[in-house]
C-alpha positions as a Python dict, from the first residue, in 0.01 Angstrom:
ca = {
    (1, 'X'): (0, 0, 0),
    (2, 'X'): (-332, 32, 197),
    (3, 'X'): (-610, 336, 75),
    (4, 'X'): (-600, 535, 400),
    (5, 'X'): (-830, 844, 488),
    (6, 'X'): (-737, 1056, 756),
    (7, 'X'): (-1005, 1256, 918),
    (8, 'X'): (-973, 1581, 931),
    (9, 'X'): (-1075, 1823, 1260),
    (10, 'X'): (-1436, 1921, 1247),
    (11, 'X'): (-1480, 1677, 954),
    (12, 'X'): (-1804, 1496, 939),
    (13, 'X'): (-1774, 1137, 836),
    (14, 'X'): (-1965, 1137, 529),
    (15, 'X'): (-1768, 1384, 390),
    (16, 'X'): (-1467, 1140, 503),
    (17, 'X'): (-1647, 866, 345),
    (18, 'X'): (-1705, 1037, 32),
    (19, 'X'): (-1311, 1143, -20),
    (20, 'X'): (-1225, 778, 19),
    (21, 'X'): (-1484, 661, -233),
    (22, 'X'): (-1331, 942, -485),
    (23, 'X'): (-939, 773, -358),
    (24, 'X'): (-1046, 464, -442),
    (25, 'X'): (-1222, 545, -753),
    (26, 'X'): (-912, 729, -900),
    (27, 'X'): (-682, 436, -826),
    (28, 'X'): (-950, 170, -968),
    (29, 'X'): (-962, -48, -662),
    (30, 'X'): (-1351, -114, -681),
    (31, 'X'): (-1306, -136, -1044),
    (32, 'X'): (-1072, -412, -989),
    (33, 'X'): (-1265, -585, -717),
    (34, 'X'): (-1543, -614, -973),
    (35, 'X'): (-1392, -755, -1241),
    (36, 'X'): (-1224, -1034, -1015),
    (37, 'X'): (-1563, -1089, -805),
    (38, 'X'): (-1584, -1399, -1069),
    (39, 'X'): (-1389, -1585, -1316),
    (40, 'X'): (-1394, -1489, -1631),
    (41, 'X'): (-1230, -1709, -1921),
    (42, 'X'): (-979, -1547, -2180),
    (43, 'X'): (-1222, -1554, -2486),
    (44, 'X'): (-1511, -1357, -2277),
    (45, 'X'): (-1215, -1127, -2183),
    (46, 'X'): (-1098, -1070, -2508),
    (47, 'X'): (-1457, -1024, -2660),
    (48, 'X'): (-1526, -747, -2374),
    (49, 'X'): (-1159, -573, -2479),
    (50, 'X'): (-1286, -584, -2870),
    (51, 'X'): (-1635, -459, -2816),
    (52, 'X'): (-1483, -163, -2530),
    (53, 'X'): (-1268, -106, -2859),
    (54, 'X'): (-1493, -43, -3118),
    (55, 'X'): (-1727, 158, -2915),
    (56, 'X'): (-1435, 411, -2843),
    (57, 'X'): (-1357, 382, -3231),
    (58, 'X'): (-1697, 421, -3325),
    (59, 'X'): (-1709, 752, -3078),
    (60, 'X'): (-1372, 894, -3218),
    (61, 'X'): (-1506, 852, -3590),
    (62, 'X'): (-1826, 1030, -3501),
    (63, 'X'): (-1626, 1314, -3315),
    (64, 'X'): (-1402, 1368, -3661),
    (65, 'X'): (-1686, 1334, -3896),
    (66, 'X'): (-1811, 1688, -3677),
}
C-alpha cells in the first residue's frame, strides 16, 4: 500500500512535504530503505542487534539505579 499525501486547500507544499516525511517516518519506510541500501551479512546483523541491546539494557539499569 503506497504512502499517499493529499494536499489540502490553501496548503503550502512544504507543509505537505513535511506531513509525508512525519507518514513515512512513523511507518519506518526510510528506516527500511536504509538498512537495505547495502548488504549486510547475518553476523554484522546480529552484532548490531546485541550492541542496540545492551545499550537499551545499560539505559534501563541506569534509570532503576535513580
Amino acid at each position: 500500500m503506497p504512502v499517499e499525501v493529499r494536499i489540502r486547500r490553501g496548503e503550502t507544499m512544504d507543509k505537505a512535504l513535511r506531513r509525508l516525511k512525519k507518514k513515512l517516518d512513523r511507518e519506518g519506510v526510510i528506516r527500511d530503505v536504509r538498512a537495505k541500501r547495502y548488504f549486510e551479512k547475518p553476523c554484522e546483523t546480529r552484532r548490531r542487534e546485541r550492541k542496540v541491546a545492551a545499550f537499551t539494557n545499560m539505559l534501563r539499569q541506569r534509570h532503576e539505579n535513580r
